[in-house]
Structures are given as C-alpha cells and as structure tokens.
RODO-2510 file (C-alpha; in nm, 4 decimals, decimal comma):
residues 106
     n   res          X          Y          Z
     1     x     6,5502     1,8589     4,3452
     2     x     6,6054     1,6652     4,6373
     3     x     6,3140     1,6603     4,8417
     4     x     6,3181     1,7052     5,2594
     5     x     6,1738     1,3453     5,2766
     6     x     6,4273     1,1858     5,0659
     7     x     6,7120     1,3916     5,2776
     8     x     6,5637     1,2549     5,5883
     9     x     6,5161     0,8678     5,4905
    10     x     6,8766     0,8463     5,3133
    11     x     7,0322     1,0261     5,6583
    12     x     6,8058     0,7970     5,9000
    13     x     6,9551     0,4715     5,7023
    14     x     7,2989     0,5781     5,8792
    15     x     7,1765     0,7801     6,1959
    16     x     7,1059     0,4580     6,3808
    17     x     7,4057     0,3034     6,3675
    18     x     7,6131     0,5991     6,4239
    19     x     7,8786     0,6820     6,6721
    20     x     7,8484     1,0494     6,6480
    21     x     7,8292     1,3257     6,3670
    22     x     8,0272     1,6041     6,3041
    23     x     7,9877     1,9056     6,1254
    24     x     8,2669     2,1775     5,9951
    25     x     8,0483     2,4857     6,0131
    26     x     8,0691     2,5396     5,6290
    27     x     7,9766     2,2774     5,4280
    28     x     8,1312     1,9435     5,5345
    29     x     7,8680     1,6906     5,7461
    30     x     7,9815     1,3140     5,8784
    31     x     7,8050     1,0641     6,0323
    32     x     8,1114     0,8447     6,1991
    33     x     8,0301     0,4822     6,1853
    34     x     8,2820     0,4385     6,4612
    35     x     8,4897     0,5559     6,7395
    36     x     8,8056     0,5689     6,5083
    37     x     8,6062     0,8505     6,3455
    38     x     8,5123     1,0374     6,6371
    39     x     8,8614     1,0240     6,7643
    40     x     8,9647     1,1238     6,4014
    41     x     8,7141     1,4173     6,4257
    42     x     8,8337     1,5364     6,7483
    43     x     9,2108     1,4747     6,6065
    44     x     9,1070     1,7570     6,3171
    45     x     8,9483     2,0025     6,6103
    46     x     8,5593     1,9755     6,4531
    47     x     8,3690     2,1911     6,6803
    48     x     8,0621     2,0488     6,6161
    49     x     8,1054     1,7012     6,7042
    50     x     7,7829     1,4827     6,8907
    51     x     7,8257     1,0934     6,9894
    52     x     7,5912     0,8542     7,0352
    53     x     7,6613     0,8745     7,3961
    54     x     7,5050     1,2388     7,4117
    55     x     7,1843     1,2047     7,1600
    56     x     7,0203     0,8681     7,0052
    57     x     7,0215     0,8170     6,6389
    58     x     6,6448     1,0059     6,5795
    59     x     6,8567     1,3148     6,7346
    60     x     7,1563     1,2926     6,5331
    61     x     6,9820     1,2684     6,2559
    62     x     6,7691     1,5668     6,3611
    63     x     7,1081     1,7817     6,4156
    64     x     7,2101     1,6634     6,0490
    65     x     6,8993     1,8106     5,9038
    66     x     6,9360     2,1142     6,1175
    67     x     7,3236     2,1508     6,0012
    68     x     7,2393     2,0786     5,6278
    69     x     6,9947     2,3885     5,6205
    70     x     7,2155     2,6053     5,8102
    71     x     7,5240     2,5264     5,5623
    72     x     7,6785     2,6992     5,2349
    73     x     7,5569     2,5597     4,8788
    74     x     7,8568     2,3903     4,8708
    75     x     7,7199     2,1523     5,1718
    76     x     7,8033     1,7198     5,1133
    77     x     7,6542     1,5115     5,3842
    78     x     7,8859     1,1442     5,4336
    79     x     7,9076     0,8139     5,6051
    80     x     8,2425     0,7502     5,7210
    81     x     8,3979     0,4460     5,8877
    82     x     8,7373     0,3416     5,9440
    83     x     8,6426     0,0043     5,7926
    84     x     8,7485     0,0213     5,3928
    85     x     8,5165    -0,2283     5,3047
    86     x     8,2165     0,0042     5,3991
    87     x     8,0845     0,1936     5,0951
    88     x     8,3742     0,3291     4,8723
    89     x     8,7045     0,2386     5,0488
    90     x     8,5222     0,3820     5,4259
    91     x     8,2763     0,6087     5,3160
    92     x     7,9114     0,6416     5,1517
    93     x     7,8068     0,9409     5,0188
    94     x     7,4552     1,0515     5,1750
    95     x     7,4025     1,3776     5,0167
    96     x     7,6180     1,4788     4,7388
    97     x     7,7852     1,8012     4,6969
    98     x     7,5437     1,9633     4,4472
    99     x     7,2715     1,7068     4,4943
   100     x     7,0423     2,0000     4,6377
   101     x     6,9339     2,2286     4,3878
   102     x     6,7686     2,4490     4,6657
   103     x     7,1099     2,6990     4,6098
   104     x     6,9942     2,7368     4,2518
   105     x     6,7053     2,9380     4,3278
   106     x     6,8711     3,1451     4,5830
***
C-alpha cells in the first residue's frame, strides 16, 4: 500500500514547479507544468482548477492531498506539460490508477 508519506514526497517533486492543478471531481488530478495546461484545463471547463498565482507549491500540493482523499477508487494523480519531452510524451504519472490499495479495504 502506498503510504501518506510516499503520496506526499512523489506530489511535492512536481508541486513546486507547477502552474496550477486541477481536479475533475471524480477521479482525475493534474498538476499543469505550464500555462498551455491551465489554458487546456479551463478549455475542458475543470471546475476545480488553482494556479500558482492563487496558492504556492506547499498549497497545491496540500489541495492534491486533500482532492486524492476526497476522490473515487478509481482516483490517478499526473504531471502534465505541453512539452513532449517531459516524462512519457508530456506527462508523468504521480499516482497511478490503482496504486492505492486503501479502496481494497473499503
């Protein structure tokens, strides 16, 4: 199971650097490496959407946390940038779908 600690440092390593983060209300979580992304975000109507300009990266990666609990089983938590030489072709996965065991004991 992946522990709260773990979940914390892995979302921290991209917080920082963040433009914003934006959250679905189900089960899909982004941290947008840049404005492309929040423009992208706002493009697909994400309600929850925070930049950079409206909480520093120990906050957004607070509001991650806070999301991830408050999300279905199905819950993913990604780093997404418009450059395709970040991660895999513009995105990292932080916490996989499934990763969390937490649902199997629910």
């Amino acid at each position: 199971m992946l522990d709260l600690i773990e979940m914390d440092y892995r979302i921290d390593e991209y917080t920082n650097e963040a433009k914003g983060i934006a959250f679905d209300t189900c089960h899909k979580i982004y941290v947008l490496m840049d404005e492309e992304q929040v423009a992208l975000m706002r493009e697909y109507g994400y309600e929850k959407l925070i930049t950079s300009d409206e909480m520093n990266g120990d906050e957004l990666r607070r509001q991650v946390m806070d999301w991830y609990h408050e999300s279905c089983g199905l819950r993913f938590v990604n780093a997404v940038s418009s450059d395709k030489s970040f991660g895999d072709d513009g995105w990292v996965t932080i916490i996989g779908q499934g990763e969390d065991s937490e649902d199997e004991d629910e």
